[in-house]
C-alpha positions in Angstrom: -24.0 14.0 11.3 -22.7 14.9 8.1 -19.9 17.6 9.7 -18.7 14.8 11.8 -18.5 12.3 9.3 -16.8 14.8 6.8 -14.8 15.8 10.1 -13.8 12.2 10.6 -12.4 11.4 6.7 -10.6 14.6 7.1 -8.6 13.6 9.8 -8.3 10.5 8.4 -7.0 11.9 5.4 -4.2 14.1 7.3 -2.8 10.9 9.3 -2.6 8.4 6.2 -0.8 11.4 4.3 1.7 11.9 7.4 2.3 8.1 7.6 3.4 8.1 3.4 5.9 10.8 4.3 7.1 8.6 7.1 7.5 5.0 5.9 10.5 6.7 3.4 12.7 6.7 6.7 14.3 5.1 7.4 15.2 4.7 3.6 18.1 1.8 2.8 19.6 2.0 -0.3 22.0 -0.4 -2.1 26.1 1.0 -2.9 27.8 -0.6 -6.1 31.4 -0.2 -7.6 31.5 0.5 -11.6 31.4 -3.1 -12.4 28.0 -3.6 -10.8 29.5 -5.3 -7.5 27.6 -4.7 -4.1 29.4 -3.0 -1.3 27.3 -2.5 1.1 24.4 -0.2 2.1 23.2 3.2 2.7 20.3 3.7 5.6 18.6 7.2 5.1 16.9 8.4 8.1 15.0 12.1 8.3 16.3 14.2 11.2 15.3 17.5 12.3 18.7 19.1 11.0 18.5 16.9 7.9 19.2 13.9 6.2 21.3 11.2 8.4 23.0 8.6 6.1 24.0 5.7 8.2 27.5 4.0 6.0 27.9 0.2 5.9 30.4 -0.1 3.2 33.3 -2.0 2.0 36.0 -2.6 -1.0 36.8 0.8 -1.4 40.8 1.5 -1.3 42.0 3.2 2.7 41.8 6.8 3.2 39.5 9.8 2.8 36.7 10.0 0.1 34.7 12.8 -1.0 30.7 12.0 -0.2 28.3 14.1 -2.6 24.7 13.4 -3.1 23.9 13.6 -6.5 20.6 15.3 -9.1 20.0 11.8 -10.9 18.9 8.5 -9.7 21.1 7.0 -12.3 24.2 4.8 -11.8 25.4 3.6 -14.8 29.0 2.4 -14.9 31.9 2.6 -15.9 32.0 6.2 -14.2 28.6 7.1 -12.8 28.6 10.1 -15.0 24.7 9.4 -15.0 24.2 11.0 -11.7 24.7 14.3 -13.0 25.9 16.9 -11.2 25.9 17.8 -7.2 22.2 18.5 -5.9 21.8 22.1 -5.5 18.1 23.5 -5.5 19.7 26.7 -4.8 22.4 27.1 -7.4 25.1 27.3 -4.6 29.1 27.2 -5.3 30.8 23.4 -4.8 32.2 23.8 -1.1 31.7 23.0 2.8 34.1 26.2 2.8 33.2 28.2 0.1 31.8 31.5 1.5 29.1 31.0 -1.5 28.5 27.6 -1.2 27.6 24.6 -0.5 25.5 22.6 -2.5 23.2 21.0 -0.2 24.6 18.0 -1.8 27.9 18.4 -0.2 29.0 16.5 2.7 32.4 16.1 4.9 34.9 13.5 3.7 33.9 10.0 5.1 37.5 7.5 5.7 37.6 4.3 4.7 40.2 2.3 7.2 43.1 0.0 6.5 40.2 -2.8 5.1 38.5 -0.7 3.1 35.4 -0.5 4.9 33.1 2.9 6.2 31.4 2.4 9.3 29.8 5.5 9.7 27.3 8.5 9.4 27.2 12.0 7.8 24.2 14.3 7.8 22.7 15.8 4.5 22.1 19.2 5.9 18.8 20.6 4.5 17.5 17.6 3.0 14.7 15.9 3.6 12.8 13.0 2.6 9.2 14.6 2.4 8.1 16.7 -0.4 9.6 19.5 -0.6 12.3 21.4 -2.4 15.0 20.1 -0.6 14.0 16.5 -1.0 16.0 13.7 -1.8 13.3 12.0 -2.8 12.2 15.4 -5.4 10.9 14.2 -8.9 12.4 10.6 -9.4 15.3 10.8 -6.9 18.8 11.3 -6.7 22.2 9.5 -6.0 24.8 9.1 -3.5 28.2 9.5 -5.3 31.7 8.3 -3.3 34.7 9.4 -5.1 38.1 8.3 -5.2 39.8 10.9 -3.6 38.9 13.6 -0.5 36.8 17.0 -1.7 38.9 20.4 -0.8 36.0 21.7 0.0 36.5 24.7 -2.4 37.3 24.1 -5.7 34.9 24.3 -8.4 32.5 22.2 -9.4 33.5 19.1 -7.3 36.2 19.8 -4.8 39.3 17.9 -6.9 37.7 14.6 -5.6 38.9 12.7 -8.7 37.0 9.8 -10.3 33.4 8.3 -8.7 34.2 4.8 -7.3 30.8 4.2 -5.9 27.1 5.1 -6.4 23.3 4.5 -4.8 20.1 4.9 -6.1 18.0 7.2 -3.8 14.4 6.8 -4.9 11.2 5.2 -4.0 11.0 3.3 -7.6 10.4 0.0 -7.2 12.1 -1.7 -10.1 14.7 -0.1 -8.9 14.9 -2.7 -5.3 14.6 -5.6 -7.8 18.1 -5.4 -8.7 20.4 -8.7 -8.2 23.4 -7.0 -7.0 26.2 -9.0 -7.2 29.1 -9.7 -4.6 32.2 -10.7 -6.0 33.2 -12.7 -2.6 30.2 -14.9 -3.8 31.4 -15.0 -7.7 33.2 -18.3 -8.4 36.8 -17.9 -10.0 35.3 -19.3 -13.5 32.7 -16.7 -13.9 35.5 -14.1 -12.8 37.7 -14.7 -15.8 34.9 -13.8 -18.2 
């Protein structure tokens, strides 16, 4: 009676731990410009060749824009320096192309069209949501980075991808989804003066 009580609270134990794993995907996460503005959102969903991130952005200027994901779960403006530097758990070279690269942090290009908005999905090769070394989710998170320009794909450490216009918290932190983005469609012309 004992074994098969033990036997039951084991298996228990493995399907509660399997469910934590799978309530972080899908995974949305919040996008804001360096004056704290919302545009949009970022859904993170675990796939067997990786991370999927699902775009819904807006206000970002037409054109391609370099997509990194990022070591720190910090966005702090004026130019999301905070974020640190690419995630790379396996001290790659910067670079899609780079015969020693990439980072696991590196992603193709994403465009913005004519209105500014990205309507789309890239994959985080490698990444994963469990725990694990390749997790996104690893110690308390990291960031997704947009930058102003389109990454070469080679050059060191970024890929010439200019300044970052755009950054998401990726973590589980929960004073971290009590944030009061703001939308500057919603901001009345007085408080935009200040």
């Amino acid at each position: 009676m004992i074994r098969y009580v033990s036997s039951f609270f084991l298996v228990l134990l493995v399907i509660l731990s399997s469910c934590n794993d799978k309530s972080r995907s899908p995974l949305e996460i919040d996008i804001y410009n360096p004056e704290g503005d919302s545009l949009g959102t970022a859904t993170l969903s675990e796939q067997a060749e990786g991370v999927k991130i699902k775009l819904n952005i807006t206000g970002l200027e037409p054109g391609f824009h370099a997509i990194h994901i990022h070591e720190f779960p910090k966005c702090e403006g004026p130019d999301f320096k905070s974020a640190g530097n690419h995630f790379n758990p396996d001290s790659k070279l910067h670079g899609l192309m780079h015969p020693e690269g990439a980072h696991v942090g590196d992603m193709p290009n994403v465009e913005a069209a004519e209105d500014g908005k990205i309507d789309g999905e890239v994959t985080v090769e490698k990444a994963t949501l469990a725990d694990d070394k390749y997790s996104l989710l690893k110690g308390e998170g990291t960031s997704l980075v947009i930058h102003e320009s389109q990454d070469n794909g080679m050059s060191q450490p970024a890929g010439d991808a200019g300044a970052r216009v755009a950054c998401g918290k990726i973590t589980l932190a929960e004073d971290d989804k009590d944030q009061s983005p703001t939308n500057p469609a919603e901001t009345g012309p007085e408080e935009e003066e200040k």
